[in-house]
N, C-alpha and C positions, 0 to 999 in steps of 0.2 A: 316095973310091972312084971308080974309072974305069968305063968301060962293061967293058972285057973282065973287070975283080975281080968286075964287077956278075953276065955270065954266067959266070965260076967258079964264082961262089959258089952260084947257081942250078942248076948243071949238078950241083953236089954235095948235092944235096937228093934225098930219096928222091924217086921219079915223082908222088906223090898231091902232095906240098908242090910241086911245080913246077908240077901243075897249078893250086894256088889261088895261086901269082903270076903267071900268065898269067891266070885268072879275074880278078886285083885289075888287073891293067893293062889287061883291057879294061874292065872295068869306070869305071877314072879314064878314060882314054883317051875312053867315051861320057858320061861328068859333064863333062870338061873339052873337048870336042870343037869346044866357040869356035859351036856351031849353037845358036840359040834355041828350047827346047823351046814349040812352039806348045800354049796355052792351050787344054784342051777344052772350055771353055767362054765361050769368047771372050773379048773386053777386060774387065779387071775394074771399069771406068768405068762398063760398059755394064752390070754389076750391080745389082740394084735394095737390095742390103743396102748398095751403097752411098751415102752421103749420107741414109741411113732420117732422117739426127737433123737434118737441113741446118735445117728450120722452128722448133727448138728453142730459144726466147732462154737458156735457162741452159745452152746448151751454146753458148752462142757463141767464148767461150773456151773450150774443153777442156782445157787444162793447169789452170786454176782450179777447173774442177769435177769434176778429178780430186783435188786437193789438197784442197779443200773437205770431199769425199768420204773420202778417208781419214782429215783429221782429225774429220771427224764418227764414223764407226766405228770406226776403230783410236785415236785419238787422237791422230796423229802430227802 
């Protein structure tokens, strides 16, 4: 489909449906806008949830003591 079949097709929409694809394109249009939505609460490094387990020896590895983990309770 070309651009002009694109506004045909739009143009042939009752008024209300024409306005929720101009709502859905700006809508994409501000998701995909290529601008990086700035963090309100700054760098997530700078989180203190982050690294809470960093002192942790059995969490040194974490892919093992997620594994560990589930075969202890699920059995997997």
């Amino acid at each position: 489909m070309n651009i002009q079949e694109t506004i045909d097709k739009l143009t042939a929409l009752p008024p209300e449906q024409q306005v929720e694809v101009r709502n859905f394109i700006e809508f994409l249009g501000a998701r995909h806008s290529g601008q990086a939505r700035a963090r309100p609460f700054g760098p997530l490094r700078d989180d203190p949830f982050v690294g809470m387990w960093q002192d942790r020896k059995d969490m040194a590895d974490s892919t093992a003591w997620v594994r560990d983990l589930r075969a202890t309770e699920w059995g997997v």
